[in-house]
C-alpha positions in Angstrom: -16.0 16.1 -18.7 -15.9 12.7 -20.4 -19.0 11.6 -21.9 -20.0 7.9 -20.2 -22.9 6.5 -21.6 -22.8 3.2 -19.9 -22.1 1.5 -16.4 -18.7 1.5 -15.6 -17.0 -0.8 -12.9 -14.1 0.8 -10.7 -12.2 -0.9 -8.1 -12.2 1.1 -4.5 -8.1 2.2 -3.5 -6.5 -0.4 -1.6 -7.1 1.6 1.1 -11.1 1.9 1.3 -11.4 -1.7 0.6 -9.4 -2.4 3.8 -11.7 0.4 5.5 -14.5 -0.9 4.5 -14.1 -4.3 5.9 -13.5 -3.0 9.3 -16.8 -0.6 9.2 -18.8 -3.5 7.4 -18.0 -5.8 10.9 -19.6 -3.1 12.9 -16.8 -0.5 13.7 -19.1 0.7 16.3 -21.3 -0.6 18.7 -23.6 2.5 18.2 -24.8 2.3 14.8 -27.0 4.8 14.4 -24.1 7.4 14.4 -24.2 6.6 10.5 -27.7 8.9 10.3 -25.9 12.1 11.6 -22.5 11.4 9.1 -25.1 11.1 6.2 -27.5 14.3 7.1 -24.3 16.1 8.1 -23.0 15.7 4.5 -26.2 16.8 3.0 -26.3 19.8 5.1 -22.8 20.8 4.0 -23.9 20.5 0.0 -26.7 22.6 0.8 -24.3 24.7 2.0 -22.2 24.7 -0.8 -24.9 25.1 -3.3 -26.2 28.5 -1.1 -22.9 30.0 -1.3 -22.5 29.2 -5.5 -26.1 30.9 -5.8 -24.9 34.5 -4.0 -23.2 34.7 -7.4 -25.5 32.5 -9.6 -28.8 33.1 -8.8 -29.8 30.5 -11.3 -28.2 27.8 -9.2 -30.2 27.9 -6.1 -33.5 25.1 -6.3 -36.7 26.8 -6.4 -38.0 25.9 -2.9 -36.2 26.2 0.0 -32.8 23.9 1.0 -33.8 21.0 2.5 -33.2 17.5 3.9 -35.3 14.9 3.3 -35.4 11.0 4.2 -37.8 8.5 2.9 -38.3 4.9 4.3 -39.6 1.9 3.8 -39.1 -1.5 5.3 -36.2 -2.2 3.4 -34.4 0.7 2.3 -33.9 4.7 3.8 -32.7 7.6 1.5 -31.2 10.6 2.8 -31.9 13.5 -0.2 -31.2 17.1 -0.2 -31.2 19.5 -2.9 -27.2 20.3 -2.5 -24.5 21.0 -5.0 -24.5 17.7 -6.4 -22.1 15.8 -7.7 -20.4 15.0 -11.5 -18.9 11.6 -12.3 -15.3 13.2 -12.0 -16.6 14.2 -8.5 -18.0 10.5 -7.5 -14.5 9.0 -8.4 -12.5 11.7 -6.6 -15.0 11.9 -3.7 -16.5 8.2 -3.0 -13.8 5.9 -4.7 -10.9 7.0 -2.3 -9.9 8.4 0.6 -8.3 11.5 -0.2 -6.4 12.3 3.1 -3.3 12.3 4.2 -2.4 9.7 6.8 -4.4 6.9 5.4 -2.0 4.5 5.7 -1.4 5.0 9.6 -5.8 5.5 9.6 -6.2 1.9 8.7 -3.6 0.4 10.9 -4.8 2.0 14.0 -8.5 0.5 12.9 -7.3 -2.9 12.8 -5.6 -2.1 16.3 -9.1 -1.3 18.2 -11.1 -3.4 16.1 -14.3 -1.8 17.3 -16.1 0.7 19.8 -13.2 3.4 18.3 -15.9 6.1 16.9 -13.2 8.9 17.4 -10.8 7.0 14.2 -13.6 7.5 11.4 -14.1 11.4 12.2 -11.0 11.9 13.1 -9.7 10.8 9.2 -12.9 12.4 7.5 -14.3 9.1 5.8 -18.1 9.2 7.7 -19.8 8.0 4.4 -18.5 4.5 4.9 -20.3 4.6 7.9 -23.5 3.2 5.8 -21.8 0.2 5.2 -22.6 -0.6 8.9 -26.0 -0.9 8.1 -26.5 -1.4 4.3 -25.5 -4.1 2.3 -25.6 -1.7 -0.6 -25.4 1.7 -1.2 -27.0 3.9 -4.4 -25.9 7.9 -4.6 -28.2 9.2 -7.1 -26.7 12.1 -7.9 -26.9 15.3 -10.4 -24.9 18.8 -10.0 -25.6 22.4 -10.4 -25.4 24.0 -13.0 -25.0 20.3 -15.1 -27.6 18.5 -17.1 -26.0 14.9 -16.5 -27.2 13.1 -13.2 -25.5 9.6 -12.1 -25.8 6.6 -10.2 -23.0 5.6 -8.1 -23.4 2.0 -6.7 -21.4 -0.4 -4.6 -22.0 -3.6 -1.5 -18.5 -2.2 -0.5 -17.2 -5.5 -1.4 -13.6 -3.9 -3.1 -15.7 -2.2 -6.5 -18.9 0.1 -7.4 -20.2 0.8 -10.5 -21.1 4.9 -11.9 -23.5 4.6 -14.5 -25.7 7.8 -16.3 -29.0 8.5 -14.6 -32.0 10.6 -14.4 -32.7 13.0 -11.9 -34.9 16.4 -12.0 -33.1 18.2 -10.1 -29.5 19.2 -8.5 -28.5 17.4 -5.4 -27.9 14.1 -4.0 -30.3 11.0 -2.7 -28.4 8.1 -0.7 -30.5 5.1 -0.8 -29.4 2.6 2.1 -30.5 -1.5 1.6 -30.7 -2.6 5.1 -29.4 -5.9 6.4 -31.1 -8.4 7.9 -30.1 -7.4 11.3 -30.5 -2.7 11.1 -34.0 -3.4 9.8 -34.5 -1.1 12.5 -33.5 2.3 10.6 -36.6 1.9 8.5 -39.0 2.8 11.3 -40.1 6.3 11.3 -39.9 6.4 15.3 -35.9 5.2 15.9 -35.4 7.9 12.8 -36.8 10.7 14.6 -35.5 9.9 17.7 -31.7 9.9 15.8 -32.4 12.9 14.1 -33.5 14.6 17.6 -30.3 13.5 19.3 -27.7 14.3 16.8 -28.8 16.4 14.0 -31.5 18.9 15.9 -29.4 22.2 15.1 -28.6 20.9 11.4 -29.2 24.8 9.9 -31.7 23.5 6.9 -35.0 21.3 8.0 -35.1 18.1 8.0 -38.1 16.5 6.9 -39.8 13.3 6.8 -43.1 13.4 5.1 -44.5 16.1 6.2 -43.2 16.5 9.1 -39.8 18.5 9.7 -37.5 16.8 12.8 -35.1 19.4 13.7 -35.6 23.0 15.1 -33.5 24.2 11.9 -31.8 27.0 13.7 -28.3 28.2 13.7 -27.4 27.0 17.8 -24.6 30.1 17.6 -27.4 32.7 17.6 -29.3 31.4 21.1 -27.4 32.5 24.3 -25.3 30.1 25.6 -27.3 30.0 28.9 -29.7 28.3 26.6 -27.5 25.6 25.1 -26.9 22.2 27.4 -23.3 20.7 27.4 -25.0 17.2 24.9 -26.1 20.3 22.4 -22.8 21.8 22.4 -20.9 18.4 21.6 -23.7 17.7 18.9 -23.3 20.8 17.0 -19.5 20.4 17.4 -19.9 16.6 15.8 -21.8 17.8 13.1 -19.7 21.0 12.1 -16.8 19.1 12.1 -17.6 15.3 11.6 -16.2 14.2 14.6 -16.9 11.4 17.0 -15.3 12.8 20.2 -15.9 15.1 23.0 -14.7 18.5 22.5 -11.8 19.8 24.7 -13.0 23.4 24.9 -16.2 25.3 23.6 -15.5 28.8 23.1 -19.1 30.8 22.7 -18.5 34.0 22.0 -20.2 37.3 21.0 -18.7 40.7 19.8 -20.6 44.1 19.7 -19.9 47.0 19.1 -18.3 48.8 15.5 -17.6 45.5 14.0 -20.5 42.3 15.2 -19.6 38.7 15.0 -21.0 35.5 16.6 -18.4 32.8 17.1 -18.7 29.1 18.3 -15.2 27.4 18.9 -14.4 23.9 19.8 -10.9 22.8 20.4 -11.1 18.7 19.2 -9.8 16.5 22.4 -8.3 14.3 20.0 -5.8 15.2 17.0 -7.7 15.6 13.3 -6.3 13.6 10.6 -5.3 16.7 8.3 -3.5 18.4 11.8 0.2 18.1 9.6 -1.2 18.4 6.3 1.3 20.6 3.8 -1.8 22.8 3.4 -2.3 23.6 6.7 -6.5 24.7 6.2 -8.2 26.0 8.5 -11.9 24.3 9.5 -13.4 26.9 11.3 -16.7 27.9 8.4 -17.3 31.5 7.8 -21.3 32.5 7.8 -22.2 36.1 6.8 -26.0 36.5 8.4 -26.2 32.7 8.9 -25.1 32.3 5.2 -22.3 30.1 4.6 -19.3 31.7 2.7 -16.0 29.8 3.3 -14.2 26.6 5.1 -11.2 26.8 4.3 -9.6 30.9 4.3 -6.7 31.2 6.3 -7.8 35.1 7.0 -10.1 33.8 9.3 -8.1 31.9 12.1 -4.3 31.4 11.9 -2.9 28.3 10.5 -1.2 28.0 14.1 -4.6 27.4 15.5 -5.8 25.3 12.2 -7.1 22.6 15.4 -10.3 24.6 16.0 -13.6 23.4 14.8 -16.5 25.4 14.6 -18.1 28.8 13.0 -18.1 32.4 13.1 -20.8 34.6 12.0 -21.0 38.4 11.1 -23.9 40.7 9.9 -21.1 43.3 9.2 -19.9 41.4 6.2 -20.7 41.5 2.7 -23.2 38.9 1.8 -21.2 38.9 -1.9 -18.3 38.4 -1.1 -15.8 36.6 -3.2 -13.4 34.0 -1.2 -10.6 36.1 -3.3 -12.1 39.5 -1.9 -11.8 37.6 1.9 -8.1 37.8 1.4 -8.0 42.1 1.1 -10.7 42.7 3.4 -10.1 44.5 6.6 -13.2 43.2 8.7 -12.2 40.1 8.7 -8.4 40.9 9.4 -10.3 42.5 12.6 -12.6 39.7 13.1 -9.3 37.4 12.9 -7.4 39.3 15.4 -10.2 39.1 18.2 -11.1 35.5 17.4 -7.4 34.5 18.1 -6.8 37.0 21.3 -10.0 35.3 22.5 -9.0 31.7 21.9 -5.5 32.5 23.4 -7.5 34.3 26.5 -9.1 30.7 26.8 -6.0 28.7 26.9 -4.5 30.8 29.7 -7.4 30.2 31.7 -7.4 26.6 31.5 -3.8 26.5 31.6 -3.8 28.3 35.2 -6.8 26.3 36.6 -6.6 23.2 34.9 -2.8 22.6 34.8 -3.4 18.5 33.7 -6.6 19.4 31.4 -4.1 21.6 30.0 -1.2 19.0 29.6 -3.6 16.5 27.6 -4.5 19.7 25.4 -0.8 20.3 25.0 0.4 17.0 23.8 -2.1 17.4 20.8 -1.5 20.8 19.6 1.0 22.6 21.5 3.5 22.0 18.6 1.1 23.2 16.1 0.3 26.4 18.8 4.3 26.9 19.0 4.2 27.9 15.3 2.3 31.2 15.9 5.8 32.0 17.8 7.1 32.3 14.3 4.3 33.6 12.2 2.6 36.2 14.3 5.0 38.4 16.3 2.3 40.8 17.3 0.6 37.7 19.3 4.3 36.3 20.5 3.9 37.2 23.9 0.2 35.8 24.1 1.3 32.5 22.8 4.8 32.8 24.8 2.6 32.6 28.0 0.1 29.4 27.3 3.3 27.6 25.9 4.6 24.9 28.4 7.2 22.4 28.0 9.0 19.6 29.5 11.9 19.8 32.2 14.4 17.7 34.3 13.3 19.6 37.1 9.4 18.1 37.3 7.4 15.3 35.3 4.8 18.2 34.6 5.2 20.5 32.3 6.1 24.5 33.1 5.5 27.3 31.6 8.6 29.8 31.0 7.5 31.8 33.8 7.5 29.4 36.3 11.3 28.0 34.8 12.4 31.8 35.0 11.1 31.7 38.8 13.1 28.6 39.7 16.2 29.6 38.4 19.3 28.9 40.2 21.5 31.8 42.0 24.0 33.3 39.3 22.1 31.4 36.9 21.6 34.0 33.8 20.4 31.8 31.2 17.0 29.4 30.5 18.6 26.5 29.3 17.5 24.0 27.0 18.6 20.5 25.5 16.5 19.8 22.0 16.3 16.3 20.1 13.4 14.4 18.7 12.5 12.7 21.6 11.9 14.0 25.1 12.6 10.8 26.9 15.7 10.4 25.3 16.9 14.0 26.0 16.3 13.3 29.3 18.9 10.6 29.1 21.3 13.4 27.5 24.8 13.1 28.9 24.9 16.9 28.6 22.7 17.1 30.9 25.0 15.5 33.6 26.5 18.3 35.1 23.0 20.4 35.1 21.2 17.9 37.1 24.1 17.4 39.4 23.7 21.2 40.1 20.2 21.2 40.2 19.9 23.4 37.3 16.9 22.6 35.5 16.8 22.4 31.7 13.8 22.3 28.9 13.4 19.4 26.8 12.4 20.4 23.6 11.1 17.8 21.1 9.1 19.7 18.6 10.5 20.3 15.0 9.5 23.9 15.2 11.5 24.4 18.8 13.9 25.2 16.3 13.1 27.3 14.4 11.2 29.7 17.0 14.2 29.9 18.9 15.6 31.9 15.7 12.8 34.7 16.6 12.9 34.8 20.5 15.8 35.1 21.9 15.2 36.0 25.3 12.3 35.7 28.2 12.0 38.4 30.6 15.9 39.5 30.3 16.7 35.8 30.5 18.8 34.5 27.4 17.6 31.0 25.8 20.7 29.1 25.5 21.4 25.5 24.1 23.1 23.0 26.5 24.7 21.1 23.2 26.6 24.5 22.0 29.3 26.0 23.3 30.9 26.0 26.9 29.2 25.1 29.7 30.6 26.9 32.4 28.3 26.3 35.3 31.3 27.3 38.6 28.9 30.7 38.7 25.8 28.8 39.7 25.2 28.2 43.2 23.7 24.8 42.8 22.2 22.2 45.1 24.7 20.7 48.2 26.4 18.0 46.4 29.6 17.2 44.8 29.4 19.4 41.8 29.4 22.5 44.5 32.6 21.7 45.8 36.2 22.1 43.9 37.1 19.0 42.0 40.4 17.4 42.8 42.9 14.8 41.7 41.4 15.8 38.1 43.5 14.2 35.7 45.8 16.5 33.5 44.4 15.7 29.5 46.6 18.1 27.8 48.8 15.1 26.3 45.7 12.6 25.9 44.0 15.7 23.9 47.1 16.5 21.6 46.9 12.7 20.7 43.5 12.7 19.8 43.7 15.9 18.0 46.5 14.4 15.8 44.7 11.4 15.1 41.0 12.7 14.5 42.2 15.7 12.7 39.7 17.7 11.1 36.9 15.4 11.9 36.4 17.3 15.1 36.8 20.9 15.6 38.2 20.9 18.7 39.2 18.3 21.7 38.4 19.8 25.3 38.0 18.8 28.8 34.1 19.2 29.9 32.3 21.0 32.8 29.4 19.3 31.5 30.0 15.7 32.1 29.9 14.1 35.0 29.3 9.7 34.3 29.9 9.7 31.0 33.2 10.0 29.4 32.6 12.1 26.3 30.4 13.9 24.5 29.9 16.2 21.1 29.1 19.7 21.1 28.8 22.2 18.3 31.0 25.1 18.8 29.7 28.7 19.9 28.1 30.7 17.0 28.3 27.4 15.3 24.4 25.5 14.4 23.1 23.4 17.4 23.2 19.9 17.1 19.5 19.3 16.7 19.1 22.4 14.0 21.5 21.3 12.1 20.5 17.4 11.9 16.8 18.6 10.3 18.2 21.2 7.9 20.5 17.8 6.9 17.3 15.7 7.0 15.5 18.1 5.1 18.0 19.0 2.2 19.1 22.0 3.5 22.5 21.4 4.5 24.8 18.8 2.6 27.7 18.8 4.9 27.3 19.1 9.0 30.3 21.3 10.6 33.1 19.4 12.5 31.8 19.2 16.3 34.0 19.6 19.6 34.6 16.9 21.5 35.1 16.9 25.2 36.3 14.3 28.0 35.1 14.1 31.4 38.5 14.5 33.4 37.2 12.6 36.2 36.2 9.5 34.1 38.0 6.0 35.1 38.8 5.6 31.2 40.2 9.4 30.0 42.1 9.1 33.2 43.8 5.7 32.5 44.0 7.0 28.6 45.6 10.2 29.9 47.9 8.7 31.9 49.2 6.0 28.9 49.2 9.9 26.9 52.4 10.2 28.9 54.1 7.5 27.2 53.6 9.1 24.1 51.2 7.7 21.5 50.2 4.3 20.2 48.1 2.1 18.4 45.9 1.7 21.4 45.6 5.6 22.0 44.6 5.6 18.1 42.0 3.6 18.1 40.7 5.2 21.1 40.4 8.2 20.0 38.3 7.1 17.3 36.3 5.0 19.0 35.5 7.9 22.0 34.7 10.2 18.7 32.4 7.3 17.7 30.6 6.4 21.1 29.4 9.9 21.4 28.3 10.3 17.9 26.1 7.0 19.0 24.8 9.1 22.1 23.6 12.0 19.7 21.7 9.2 18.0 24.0 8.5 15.0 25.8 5.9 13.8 30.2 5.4 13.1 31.0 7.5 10.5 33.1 4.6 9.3 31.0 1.0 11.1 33.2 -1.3 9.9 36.0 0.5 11.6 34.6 0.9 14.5 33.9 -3.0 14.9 37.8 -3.7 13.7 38.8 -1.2 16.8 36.6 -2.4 19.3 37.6 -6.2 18.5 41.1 -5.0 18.8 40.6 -3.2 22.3 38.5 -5.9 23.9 41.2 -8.4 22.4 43.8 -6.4 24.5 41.5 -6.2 27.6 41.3 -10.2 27.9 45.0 -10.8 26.7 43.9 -12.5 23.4 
């Protein structure tokens, strides 16, 4: 560590200073929510500190953990005797916001302006949350183990200063400087009454003078017939430093050869680190009500990384090492029926809650799809509380219910995938599908993908791609309409596609009249056992694959424009033919989303066409 032996002046990231304008105008109409982010980050260095002293006695404060707030009529101090903080951790900790996102975080505060108390907890930053009330803000702060203590000051103006202090003993003390107008939070009774509602089943006391506020109990260990719905959310506010209203609680309790206590809560809104590279999981780890671990991925899978909450087991060591976690076959145990149980949960909601469940979906199902890929002893369990959407209803369906609408001779589950649902659904490759009634899935998800690799079929039913390879839809008895009955006066493309064939050459692999097709006049395909479309645009996007294959183009032989082009085919080819061909090759590379291989061509061409079409 760098000595620093006198005050030094930082400037807060852009970022924070931005923040800290919006929470300084009153983010919130509710205030005191500020109380609970400050007593909920005490009680997690408390919990920090316990789990350092199960291997360093020497660490752990003589007297018991503990919370305590001090008041007068100008200033309140939230203390605890925590893990503590050094001056590298004061920089990294309270001079940024180190998340991911930040960026987007700020834009969407400037959007709601106010009342919006899911957007703080939902990007992690509840320490700003002072500057609501306080004008300025001292963290008097020393660490374990460490003879140095600091002050860290700032009015959240765009700077604070760190400067050495003097402090007894490890852990922090936050010292608030009211404004004129939260005078308020210096009176002992609105404290109490904060600390009642929000922090009552903090797991260390909270005191004030003498008197401790909270009951100081872990709420997991009292039977859920004891717990109300407002305790429930509470608990899952403080364990996770959120704002919202949880989604799902999940109380569960396993006896037997292997005992463990867990409390769930799936978020109802998304958490700021959901697509974080690093993919932690939140869910804490308490051996006997002792705190061991946040962040071990042997604990719940990173396909369920959503999930807030604890889980607690006597039948752990109390000693263990976050390294031994990772070897340990309890907890490989413990993991397995956590996840069956949250999975258990899901189904049930998805069966009587069909729209809860949609909400839930748009959230996390394509962080849920992963498991599809990374647990194939679950892949069934997670195959049947995936759902997705379909051109045969606005709601979404599970496979099941696809599989059970299915056409007569229909032998495949079909499936379009893109980046964008909406725009799938605008697919011309879906033409001759809907005219048949034959409902396709609309998969948007990057990881669609990629667990289409692993599962190939659903009960005996193959999952096949709508973009790749023929579509030869004459065995499926489809709806009464005109794709049921025998096409005729189609126009014979033989000529028009030995043209275009010449004149694209090995830009496309192959030039074919479509079953597919039915407004449109062309479309791209990839080839059969070539990559789909989609697949092979993100391994392009992602450095993956340099060069895309050539795709096949097909014409819709019933289309007013292949028709007159096949017919000019018979005349042999010309300059008009030419730049047709290109321009067909380039309309349905703009379908698919891309642009003309060659723009500037493709705006000489199409002058010259439309220069034909009005005589010029």
């Amino acid at each position: 560590m760098t000595d620093v032996l006198e005050k030094e002046t930082f400037s807060f990231q852009t970022e924070v200073g931005q923040l800290l304008e919006i929470v300084a105008g009153s983010l919130y109409s509710n205030r005191e929510v500020f109380l609970r982010e400050l007593v909920s980050n005490a009680s997690d260095a408390c919990d920090k500190l316990r789990y350092a002293a199960l291997t360093d006695a020497s660490l752990a404060p003589s007297e018991g953990f503990a919370i305590t707030l001090a008041t007068d009529k100008k200033t309140l101090s939230i203390s605890d005797n925590g893990i503590g903080m050094n001056h590298a951790d004061l920089l990294e900790t309270l001079g940024t916001i180190a998340k991911s996102g930040t960026g987007a975080f700020i834009q969407a505060l400037k959007a709601e302006k106010k009342d919006a108390p899911g957007l703080i907890g939902q990007f992690g930053v509840g320490f700003y949350s002072a500057f609501m009330v306080a004008d300025r803000v001292d963290v008097l702060t020393r660490k374990a183990g460490e003879d140095a203590a600091w002050l860290w000051s700032s009015d959240g103006k765009g700077s604070f200063t760190i400067e050495p202090a003097t402090r007894e003993a490890a852990g922090t003390t936050v010292t608030l400087h009211l404004k004129k107008d939260a005078k308020e939070f210096a009176e002992e009774a609105r404290i109490r009454h904060i600390i009642k509602t929000y922090s009552e089943h903090i797991n260390f006391p909270v005191k004030l003078g003498d008197e401790t506020l909270n009951a100081a109990e872990a709420l997991w260990t009292k039977a859920p017939s004891e717990i109300s719905e407002d305790q429930y959310t509470e608990f899952y506010r403080h364990a996770s430093h959120a704002f919202d209203i949880p989604w799902l609680t999940i109380h569960n309790k396993i006896e037997g050869s292997l005992n463990h206590t867990s409390l769930l809560f799936v978020p109802s809104m998304q958490p700021f680190d959901l697509f974080d590279p690093e993919r932690k999981s939140h869910v804490k780890l308490y051996v006997n009500r002792v705190f061991i671990s946040e962040t071990t991925k042997d604990l719940v899978p990173a396909y369920l990384r959503f999930l807030r909450g604890v889980v607690d087991s006597q039948d752990l060591t109390l000693n263990v090492s976050r390294e031994m976690l990772q070897h340990d076959p309890k907890l490989a145990k413990i993991r397995g029926q956590v996840t069956k149980k949250v999975l258990s949960e899901f189904k049930k909601k998805a069966t009587k809650e069909p729209e809860a469940y949609a909400a839930f979906w748009g959230n996390f199902g394509a962080v849920l799809k992963e498991g599809l890929v990374e647990d194939p002893s679950l892949r069934d369990r997670i195959l049947e509380v995936c759902r997705f959407a379909t051109t045969g209803s606005e709601a979404l369906t599970s496979l099941t219910g696809y599989v059970e609408r299915m056409k007569e001779g229909q032998d495949a589950i079909f499936y379009i995938a893109g980046e964008d649902a909406g725009k799938l659904a605008q697919s011309p490759h879906l033409e001759g599908f809907k005219a048949k009634g034959v409902e396709v899935l609309l998969l948007s998800d990057p990881v669609d993908e990629f667990w289409l690799q692993h599962i190939h079929e659903f009960e005996g039913k193959p999952f096949k791609s709508i973009t790749r390879g023929a579509a030869d839809l004459d065995t499926i008895k489809g709806d009464a309409d005109k794709a049921d009955t025998e096409k005729e006066g189609a126009a014979d493309l033989s000529k028009l596609i030995t043209a275009i064939k010449a004149e694209l050459g090995e830009t496309v692999k192959d030039v074919r009249p479509s079953k597919r097709l039915t407004d449109s006049p062309v479309c791209l395909i990839a080839d059969e056992g070539d990559i789909d479309v989609n697949l092979e645009r993100l391994l392009k996007r992602h450095g993956q694959l340099k060069e895309g294959m050539p795709k096949v183009l097909e014409l819709n032989p019933d289309h007013a424009l292949i028709t007159k082009l096949a017919e000019r085919a018979e005349s042999g080819p010309d300059d008009l033919l030419k730049d047709a061909a290109h321009l067909l090759l380039d309309q349905a590379r703009i379908v698919e989303g891309e642009g003309p291989a060659d723009p500037a061509g493709f705006a000489r061409r199409l002058g010259a066409v439309m220069s034909r079409a009005f005589g010029a």
